[in-house]
N, C-alpha and C positions, 0 to 999 in steps of 0.2 A: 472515129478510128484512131487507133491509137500510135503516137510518134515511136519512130523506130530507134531504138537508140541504140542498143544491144547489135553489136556487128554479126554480121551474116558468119563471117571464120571462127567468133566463139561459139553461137550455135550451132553451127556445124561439126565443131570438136565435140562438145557436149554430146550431140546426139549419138556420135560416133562411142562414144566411151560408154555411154546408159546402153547402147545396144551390144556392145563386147561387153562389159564387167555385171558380174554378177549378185558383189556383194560390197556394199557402200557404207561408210561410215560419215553422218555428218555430225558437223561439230560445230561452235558460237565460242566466243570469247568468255573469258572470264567472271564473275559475277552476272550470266547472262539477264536481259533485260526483256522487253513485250516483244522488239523486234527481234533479238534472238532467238529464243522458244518458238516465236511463229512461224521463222523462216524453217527453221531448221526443223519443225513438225509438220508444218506445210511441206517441205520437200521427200521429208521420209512416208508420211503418207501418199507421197504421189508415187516415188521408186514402190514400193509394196504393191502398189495398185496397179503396176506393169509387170507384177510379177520378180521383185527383186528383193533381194537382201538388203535389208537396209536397219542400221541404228542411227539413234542418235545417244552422241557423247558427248558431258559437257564436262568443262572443268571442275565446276563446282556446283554447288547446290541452286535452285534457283527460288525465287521468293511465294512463296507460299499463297500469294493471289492468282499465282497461274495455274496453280495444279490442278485446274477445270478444262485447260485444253485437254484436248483426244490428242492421245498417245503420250500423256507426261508423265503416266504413273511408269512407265517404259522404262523412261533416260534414264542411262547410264551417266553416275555422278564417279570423275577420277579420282578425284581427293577420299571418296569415304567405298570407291570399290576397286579399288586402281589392276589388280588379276584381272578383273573381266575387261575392263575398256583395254588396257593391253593388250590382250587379246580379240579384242573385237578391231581393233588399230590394224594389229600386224594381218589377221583375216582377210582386211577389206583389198582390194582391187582399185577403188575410189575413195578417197576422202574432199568430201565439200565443205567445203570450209569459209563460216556465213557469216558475215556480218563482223570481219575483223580484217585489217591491213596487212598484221606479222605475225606470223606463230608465236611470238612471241608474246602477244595477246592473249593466248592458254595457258598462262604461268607453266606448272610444273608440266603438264600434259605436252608443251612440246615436242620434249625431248622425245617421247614416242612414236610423235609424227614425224619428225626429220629423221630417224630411223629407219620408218616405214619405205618400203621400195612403191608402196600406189600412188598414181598417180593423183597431186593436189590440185581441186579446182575452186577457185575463190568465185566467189560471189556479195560482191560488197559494197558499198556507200559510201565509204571511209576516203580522205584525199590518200593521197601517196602511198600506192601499193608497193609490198615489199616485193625481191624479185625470187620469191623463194614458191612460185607456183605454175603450173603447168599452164594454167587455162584460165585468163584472168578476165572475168564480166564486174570488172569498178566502175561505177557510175557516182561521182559526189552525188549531181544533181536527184538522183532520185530521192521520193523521201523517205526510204525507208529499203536494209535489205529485202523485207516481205513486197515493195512493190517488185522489184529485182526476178523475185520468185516467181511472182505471178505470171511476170513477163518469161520468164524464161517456161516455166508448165505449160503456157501456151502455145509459145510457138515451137516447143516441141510437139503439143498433142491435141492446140486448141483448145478452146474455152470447155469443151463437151467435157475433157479430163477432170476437170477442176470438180471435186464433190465438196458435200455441204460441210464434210469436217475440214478439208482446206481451206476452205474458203473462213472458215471463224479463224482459223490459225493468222489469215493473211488477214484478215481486216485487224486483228486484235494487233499486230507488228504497225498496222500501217498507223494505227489509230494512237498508238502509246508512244510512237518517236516522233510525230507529230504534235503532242499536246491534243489528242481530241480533235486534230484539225485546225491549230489554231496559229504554227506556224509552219513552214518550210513545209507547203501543201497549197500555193498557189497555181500550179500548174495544173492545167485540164485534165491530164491525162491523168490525175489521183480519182478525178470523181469520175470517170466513165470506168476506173477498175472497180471501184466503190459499186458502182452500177451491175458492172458481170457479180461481183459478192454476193447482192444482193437478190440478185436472179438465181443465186443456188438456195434460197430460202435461209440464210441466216440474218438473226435479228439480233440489231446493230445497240437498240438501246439493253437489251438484256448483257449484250457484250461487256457494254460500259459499264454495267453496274457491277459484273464479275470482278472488273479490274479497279474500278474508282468506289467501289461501295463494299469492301468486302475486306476489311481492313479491322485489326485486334482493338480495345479498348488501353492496350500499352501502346501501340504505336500513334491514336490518339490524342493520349499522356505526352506523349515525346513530344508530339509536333506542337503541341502547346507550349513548353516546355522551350523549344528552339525557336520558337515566333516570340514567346514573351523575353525570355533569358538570355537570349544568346542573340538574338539577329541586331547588329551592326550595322549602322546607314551612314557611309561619306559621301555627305549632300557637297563637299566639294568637288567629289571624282563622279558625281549622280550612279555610286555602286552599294554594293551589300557585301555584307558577311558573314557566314551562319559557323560557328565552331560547336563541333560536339566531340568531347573528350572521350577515350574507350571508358573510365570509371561511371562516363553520365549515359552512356549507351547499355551497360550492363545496371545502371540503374531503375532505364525503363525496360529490361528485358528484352531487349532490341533483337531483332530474330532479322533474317533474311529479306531483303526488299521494304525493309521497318523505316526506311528513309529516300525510298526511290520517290522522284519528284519531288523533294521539299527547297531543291535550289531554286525551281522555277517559283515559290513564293515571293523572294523581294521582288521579283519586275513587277509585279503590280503595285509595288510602293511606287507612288506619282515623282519622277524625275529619273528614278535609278533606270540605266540602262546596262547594270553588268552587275553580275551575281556569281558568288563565289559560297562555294561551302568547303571546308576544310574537315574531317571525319576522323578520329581515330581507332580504326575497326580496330586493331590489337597495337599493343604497347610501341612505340616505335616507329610505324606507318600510318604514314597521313594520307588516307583519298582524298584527290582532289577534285572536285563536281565543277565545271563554271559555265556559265548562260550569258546571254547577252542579245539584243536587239537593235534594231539598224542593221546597221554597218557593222557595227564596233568588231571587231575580229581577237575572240575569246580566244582561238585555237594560236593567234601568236601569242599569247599569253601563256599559254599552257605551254608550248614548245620552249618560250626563252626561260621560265621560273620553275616549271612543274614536271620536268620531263616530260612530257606528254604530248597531244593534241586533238585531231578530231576537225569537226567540221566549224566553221564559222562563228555559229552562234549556238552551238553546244561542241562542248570541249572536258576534256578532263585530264589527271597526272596523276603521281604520288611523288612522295618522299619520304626520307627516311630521316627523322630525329625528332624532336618536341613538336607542340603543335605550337609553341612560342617562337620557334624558327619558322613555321611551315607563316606563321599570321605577321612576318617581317617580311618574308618573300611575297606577297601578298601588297602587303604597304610600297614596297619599291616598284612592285608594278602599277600600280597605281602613280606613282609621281613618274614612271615613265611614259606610261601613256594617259597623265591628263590632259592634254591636247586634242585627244583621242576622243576620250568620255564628254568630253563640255562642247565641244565646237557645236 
């Protein structure tokens, strides 16, 4: 049976609002990733399946190994249809809002939602929620928003709700913010949700292969390309470093989600325990990716150098200037916390 973590007052809100509102918009963070597509397809197929109005809208495009879940050929992308998701914004009654801490986590797409008079319901993972939402179900400890979802699908309507295309949506969130299961998935209660998944008849290895084997012969290229070329090891800090300039990304024809997981590579270099990729999607912005195991606490890393944060042992930022500034800020963290890395 599974621990209750989810308070009894926001379930109750929820219910309360799925049973008054008619027409819902959900939504994920920017560049969204396995857990954002999953939750936020997992919950739009569950509102439809009650009989409700439901999209989903994301900021931006999302990587091209997901467009095999059910319902992705759907989403509503802002950046390249911005008429209709405004309009699908200001329509809704609800907007859920998955797998992110601040609207401001939707780059441009905000501004439409703090506009909007519907009520916002977060549903998230993430530490430090902002206080810009109605109805707030934050949980760091879970692993994943999709575990979040599942919990909440059920004790609105029980396990019986849950169909077979939810249930790929939710294993495939729970299974990509985890590493496969390989970190922050120690807790019981991942593998008896694993359990109900699997009792709706979805198959777990066909999943994996969707996500982990389904990948272009340019992105390939790249990741060769950033293991041999680019990745940087300070055996005195036991960290890494992986820089890909926008000229060396437009080299390999870099397409959407053409480098999602490639930070988690240095931790299996023997000794590194913190992994940093620096990215320059377009001229001027630097994404910042960082990992880390133990202890090590990547997420004050991100917060004091990178604008940024996130959880513990995955974290991320940006900035704005060279990738020659972004890999000094970089270096100074490092000498601040090598106490940290070596102990």
């Amino acid at each position: 049976m599974l621990e209750n973590i989810i308070s009894q007052k926001s379930l109750d809100s929820i219910k309360e609002i799925v049973g008054r509102c008619k027409n819902f918009v959900v939504t994920a963070h920017k560049n969204p990733d396995g857990d954002a597509m999953g939750s936020t397809l997992a919950l739009c197929h569950y509102l439809r399946s009650i009989g409700k109005e439901a999209n989903v809208v994301l900021p931006n495009a999302f990587p091209a190994f997901l467009s095999w879940l059910p319902l992705a050929d759907e989403v509503l992308v802002y950046d390249t249809d911005k008429e209709r998701c405004d309009n699908a914004i200001a329509a809704a009654d609800t907007i859920f809002c998955l797998d992110f801490n601040a609207l401001s986590r939707t780059g441009d797409m905000a501004q439409s939602m703090v506009g909007s008079p519907a009520t916002r319901v977060l549903i998230d993972h993430h530490p430090q929620p902002s206080d810009e939402f109605d109805v707030l179900v934050s949980h760091p400890e879970a692993c994943s928003t999709c575990e979040l979802v599942f919990r909440v699908i059920t004790a609105l309507s029980g396990t019986v709700a849950l169909n077979f295309e939810m249930a790929q949506c939710i294993y495939t969130g729970m299974m990509t913010d985890t590493g496969a299961f390989a970190y922050a998935s120690t807790r019981k209660d991942v593998y008896l949700i694993i359990a109900e998944l699997l009792d709706k008849g979805i198959d777990k290895d066909w999943i994996y292969r969707k996500v982990f084997y389904n990948f272009s012969v340019t992105r390939m290229r790249l990741w060769g390309f950033a293991m041999y070329d680019k990745l940087k090891v300070y055996n005195k800090y036991n960290a890494a470093l992986i820089t890909l300039s926008h000229s060396e990304l437009m080299r390999f024809y870099a397409s959407k989600g053409d480098t999602e997981g490639l930070v988690n590579q240095p931790l299996q270099v023997k000794g590194v325990r913190f992994s940093c990729f620096l990215r320059e999607e377009q001229p001027g912005k630097i994404n910042v990716s960082l990992r880390s195991v133990d202890d090590f606490p990547c997420n004050a890393v991100a917060a004091e150098f990178f604008n940024g944060g996130g959880h513990k042992n995955a974290s991320g930022g940006e900035l704005y200037g060279t990738m020659e500034m972004a890999v000094e800020r970089f270096k100074k963290a490092l000498q601040k916390y090598k106490v940290e890395l070596t102990e």
